[in-house]
Steps between C-alpha positions, in 0.01 A plus 500: 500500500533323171370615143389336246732522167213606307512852715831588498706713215798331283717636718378396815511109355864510435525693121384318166697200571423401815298198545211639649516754180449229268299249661238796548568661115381088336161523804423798309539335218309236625213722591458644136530108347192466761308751391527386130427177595143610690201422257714390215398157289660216315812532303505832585484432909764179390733771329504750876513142745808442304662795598412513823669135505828607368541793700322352852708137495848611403480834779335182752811313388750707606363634837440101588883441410669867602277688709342290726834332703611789580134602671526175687918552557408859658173524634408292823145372355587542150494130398113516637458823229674355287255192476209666457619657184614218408111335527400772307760467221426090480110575510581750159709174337205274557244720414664609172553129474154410499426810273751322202355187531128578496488729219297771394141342568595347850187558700729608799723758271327788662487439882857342450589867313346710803677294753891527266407905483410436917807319559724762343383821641536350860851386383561842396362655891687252710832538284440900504345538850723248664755320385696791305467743794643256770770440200564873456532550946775217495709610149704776433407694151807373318429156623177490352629666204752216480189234557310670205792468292492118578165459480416664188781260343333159615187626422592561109620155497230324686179326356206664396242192528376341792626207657295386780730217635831681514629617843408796571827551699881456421609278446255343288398776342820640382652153376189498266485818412753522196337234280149582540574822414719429214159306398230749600689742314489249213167453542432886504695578138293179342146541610570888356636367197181253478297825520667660185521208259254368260258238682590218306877507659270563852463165593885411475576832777259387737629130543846669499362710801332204696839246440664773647248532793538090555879552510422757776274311696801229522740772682194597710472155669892438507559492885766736485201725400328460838784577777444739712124526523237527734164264506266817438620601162624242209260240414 
């Protein structure tokens, strides 16, 4: 009978670096951005969705591009698993989306808010409950431990925005996934440097931030961007 990940000791999941290690040490993390997130209010709630964004789209990132072929390579009906996460993970993009564009007064900030903190708790279950068990019944410890290793590299150099109309599968996703993170990452350093200078320079970091967000809404639409995907998820 399987367990879920979220019962079982370090050791049990493979050490420290095994996949299932990791992927369960950033849900926890996760859970505590949550929390923070729960009843806080304008720049303040801005300041917590923001890290929940860089830490939620980067770990998506890699398991789209790493972890997730090799689910569908061993497990019999792991490319139908597979795609429900994958739902899940595209509904997160377009929600956060939506949450960018609309803004702090957005009459539908809050129902769109409950349904992103929805979205990823039940990503959390079926990854923890599901997926990762039937992962951990068909890999030896060092292979996972040789999966974390690979997936904790792609996920420090994936993006940390959302991009709705990327693939959510290779190989779309990983031919697009080097220059929109080079440019989410860019993004990231500016809008904190726009943060610490005096307002008047303001103005000049923000249009720096949006050109930058045009540029990445080209590679987002190059078709290259979209092999590999299924109807139900990119837009």
């Amino acid at each position: 009978m399987t367990r879920s990940i979220a019962d079982q000791t370090v050791e049990e999941l493979g050490g420290p670096g095994s996949v299932l290690a990791r992927q369960r040490k950033d849900h926890i993390q996760l859970d505590r951005l949550l929390h923070e997130l729960d009843g806080s209010t304008g720049t303040a709630q801005e300041e917590v969705l923001q890290r929940i964004d860089r830490l939620v789209f980067s770990h998506a990132f890699a398991e789209e591009t790493v972890l997730w072929p090799v689910i569908r390579r061993v497990l019999p009906d792991g490319d139908a698993l597979t795609l429900q996460v994958e739902e899940e993970h595209q509904e997160v993009n377009e929600l956060v989306t939506a949450l960018e564009r609309d803004g702090l007064d957005s009459p539908e900030r809050p129902a769109r808010l409950r349904r992103l903190v929805e979205v990823l708790r039940e990503d959390v279950r079926d990854e923890e409950d599901v997926l990762f068990p039937r992962l951990q019944e068909a890999l030896s410890p060092d292979e996972l431990r040789a999966l974390g290793r690979r997936w904790a590299i792609v996920a420090r150099l994936s993006p940390t925005r959302p991009h709705p109309t990327v693939s959510r599968r290779p190989p779309g996703n990983a031919l697009s996934a080097l220059p929109l993170s080079l440019i989410d990452r860019t993004r990231d350093a500016v809008d904190a440097g726009t943060r610490r200078v005096p307002d008047r320079f303001a103005p000049a970091g923000r249009a720096l931030s949006q050109g930058l967000a045009a540029v990445a809404g080209v590679i987002e639409r190059v078709p290259l961007s979209r092999r590999g995907d299924r109807p139900p998820t990119s837009r």
